[in-house]
Backbone bond lengths (Angstrom), bond angles and torsions (degrees), N, CA, C in turn:
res aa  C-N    CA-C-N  psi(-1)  N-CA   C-N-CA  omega(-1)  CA-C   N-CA-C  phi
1 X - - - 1.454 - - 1.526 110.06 -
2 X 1.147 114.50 -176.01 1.712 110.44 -166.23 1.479 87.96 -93.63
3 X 1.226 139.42 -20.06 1.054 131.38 174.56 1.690 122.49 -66.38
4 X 1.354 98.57 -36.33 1.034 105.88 -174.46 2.043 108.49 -90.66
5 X 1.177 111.53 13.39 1.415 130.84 -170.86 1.719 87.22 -101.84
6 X 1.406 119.53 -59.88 1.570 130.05 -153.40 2.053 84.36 -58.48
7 X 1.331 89.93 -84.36 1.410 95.45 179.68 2.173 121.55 -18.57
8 X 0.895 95.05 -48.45 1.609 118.93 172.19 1.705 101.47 -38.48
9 X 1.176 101.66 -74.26 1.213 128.43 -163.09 1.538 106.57 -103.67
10 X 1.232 136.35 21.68 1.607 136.80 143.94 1.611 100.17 -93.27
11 X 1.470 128.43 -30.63 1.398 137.17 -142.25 1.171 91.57 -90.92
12 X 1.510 118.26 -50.54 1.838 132.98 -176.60 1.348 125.67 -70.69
13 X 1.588 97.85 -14.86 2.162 111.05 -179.11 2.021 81.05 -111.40
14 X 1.225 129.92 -22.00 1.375 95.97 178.14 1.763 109.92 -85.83
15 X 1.329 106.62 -19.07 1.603 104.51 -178.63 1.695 111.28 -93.90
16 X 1.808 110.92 13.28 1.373 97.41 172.66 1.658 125.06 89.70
17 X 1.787 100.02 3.39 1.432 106.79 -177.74 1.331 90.57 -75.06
18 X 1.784 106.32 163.27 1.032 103.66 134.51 1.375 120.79 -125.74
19 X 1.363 104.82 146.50 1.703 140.29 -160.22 1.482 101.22 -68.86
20 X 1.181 142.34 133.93 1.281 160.36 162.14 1.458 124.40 -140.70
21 X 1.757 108.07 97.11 1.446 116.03 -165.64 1.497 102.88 -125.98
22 X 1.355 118.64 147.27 1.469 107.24 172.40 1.721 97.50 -97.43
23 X 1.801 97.34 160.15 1.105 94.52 176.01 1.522 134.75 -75.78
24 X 1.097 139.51 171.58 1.295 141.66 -123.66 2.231 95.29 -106.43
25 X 1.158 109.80 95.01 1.254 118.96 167.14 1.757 90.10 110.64
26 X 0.950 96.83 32.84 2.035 98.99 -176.43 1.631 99.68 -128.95
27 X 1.527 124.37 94.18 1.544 118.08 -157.96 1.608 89.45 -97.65
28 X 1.309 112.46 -35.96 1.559 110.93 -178.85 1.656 111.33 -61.31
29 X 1.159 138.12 -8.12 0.982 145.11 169.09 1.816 102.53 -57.25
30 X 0.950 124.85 -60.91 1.727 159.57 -170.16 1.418 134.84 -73.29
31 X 1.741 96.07 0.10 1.974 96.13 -163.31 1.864 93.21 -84.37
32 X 1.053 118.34 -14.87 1.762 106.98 -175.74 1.588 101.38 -57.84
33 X 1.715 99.26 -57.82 1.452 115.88 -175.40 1.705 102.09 -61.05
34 X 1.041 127.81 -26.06 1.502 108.84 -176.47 1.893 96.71 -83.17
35 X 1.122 96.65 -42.86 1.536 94.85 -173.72 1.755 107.86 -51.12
36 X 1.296 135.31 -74.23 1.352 150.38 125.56 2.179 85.87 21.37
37 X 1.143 100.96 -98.57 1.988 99.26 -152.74 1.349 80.25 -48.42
38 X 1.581 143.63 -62.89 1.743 115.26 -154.19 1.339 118.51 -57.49
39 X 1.525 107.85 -24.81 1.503 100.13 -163.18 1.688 92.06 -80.39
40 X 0.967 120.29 -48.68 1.794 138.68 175.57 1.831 100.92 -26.75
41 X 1.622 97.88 -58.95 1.423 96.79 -169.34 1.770 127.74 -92.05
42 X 1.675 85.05 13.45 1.375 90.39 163.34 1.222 104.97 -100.56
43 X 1.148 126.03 -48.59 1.621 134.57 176.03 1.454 100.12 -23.03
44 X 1.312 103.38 -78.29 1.120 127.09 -164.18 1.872 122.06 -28.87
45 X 1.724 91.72 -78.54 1.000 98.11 -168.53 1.175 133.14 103.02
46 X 1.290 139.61 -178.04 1.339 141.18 164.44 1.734 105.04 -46.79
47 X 1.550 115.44 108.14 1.350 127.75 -175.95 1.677 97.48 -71.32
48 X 1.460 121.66 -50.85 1.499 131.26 172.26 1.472 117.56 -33.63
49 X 1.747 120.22 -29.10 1.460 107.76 -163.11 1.920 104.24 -76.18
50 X 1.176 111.51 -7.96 1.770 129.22 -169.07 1.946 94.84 -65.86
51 X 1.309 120.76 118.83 1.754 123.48 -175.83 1.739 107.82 -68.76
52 X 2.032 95.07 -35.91 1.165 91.74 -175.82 1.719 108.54 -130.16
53 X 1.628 111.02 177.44 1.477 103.62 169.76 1.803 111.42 -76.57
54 X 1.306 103.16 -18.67 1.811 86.83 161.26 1.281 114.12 -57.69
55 X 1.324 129.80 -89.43 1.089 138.52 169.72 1.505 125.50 16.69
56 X 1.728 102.24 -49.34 1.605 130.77 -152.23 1.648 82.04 -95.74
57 X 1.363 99.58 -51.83 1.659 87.50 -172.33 1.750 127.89 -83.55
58 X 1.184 89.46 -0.14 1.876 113.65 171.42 1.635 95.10 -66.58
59 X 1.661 112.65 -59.84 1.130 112.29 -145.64 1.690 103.45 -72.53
60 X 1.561 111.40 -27.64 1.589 118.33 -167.17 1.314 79.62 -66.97
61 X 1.657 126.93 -72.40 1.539 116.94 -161.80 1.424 125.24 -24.41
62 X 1.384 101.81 -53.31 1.803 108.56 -172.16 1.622 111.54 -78.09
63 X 1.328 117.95 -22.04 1.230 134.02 174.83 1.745 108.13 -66.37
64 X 0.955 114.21 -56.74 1.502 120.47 165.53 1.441 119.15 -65.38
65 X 0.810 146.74 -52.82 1.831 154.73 132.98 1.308 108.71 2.06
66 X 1.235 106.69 -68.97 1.615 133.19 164.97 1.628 118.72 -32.23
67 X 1.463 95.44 -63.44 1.308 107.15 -165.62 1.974 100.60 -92.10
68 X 0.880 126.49 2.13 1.395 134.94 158.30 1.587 118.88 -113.10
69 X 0.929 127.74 -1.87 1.678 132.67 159.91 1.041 139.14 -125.30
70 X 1.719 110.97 -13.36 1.546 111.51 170.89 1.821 107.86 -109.90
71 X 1.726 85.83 -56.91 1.880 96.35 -173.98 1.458 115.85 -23.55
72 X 1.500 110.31 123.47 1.506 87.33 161.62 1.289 122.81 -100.28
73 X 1.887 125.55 129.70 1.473 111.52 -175.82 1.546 111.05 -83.96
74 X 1.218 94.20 152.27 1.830 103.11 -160.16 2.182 96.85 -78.57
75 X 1.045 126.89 -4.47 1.739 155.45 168.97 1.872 87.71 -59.92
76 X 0.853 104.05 -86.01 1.654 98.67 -169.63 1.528 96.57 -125.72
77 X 0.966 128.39 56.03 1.807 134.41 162.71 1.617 104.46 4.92
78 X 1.252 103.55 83.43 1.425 141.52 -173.48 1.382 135.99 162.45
79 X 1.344 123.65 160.13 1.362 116.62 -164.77 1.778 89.15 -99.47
80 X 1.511 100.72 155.52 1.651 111.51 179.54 1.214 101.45 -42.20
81 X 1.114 102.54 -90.75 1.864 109.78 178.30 1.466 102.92 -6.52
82 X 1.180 148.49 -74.25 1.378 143.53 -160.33 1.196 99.39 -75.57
83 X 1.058 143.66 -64.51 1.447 146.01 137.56 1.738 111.43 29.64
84 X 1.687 93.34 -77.34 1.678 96.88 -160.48 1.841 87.32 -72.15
85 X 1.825 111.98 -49.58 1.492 92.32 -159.56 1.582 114.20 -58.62
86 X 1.109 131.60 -45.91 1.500 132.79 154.66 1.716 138.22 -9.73
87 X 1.828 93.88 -42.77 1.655 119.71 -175.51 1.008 105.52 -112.45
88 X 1.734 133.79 -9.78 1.204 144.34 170.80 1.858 108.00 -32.49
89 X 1.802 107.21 121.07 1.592 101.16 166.96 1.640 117.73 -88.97
């Protein structure tokens, strides 16, 4: 709900995130991020089998690490990380 959007995004500018949304009926804005959660939620798996929220948040850490330092994206056949230092101005 939009309520539950405000909250989202008061919670993420008070803890210093920063927010990255595409705009609203704009899907081409979004295919990295869609690409990104499928590959994520195959990886992944059952998020439930984790005993604790360490655990859960161990696994996102290395999962993201992963997917920014090793993965290679098939976009420029390389992982980000090499990516930015490579395209670096």
């Amino acid at each position: 709900s939009a309520d539950d959007s405000a909250d989202v995004v008061d919670l993420g500018s008070a803890s210093g995130a920063q927010l990255s949304m595409s705009a609203k009926g704009s899907p081409w804005q979004n295919d990295y991020k869609e690409s990104f959660y499928s590959h994520f939620k195959a990886e992944a798996g059952d998020l439930n089998r984790f005993d604790t929220l360490g655990e859960l948040v161990e696994f996102l850490y290395h999962q993201i690490f992963y997917y920014n330092h090793y993965r290679i994206h098939s976009m420029r056949k390389m992982p980000p990380a090499e990516s930015r230092t490579r395209h670096a101005v």
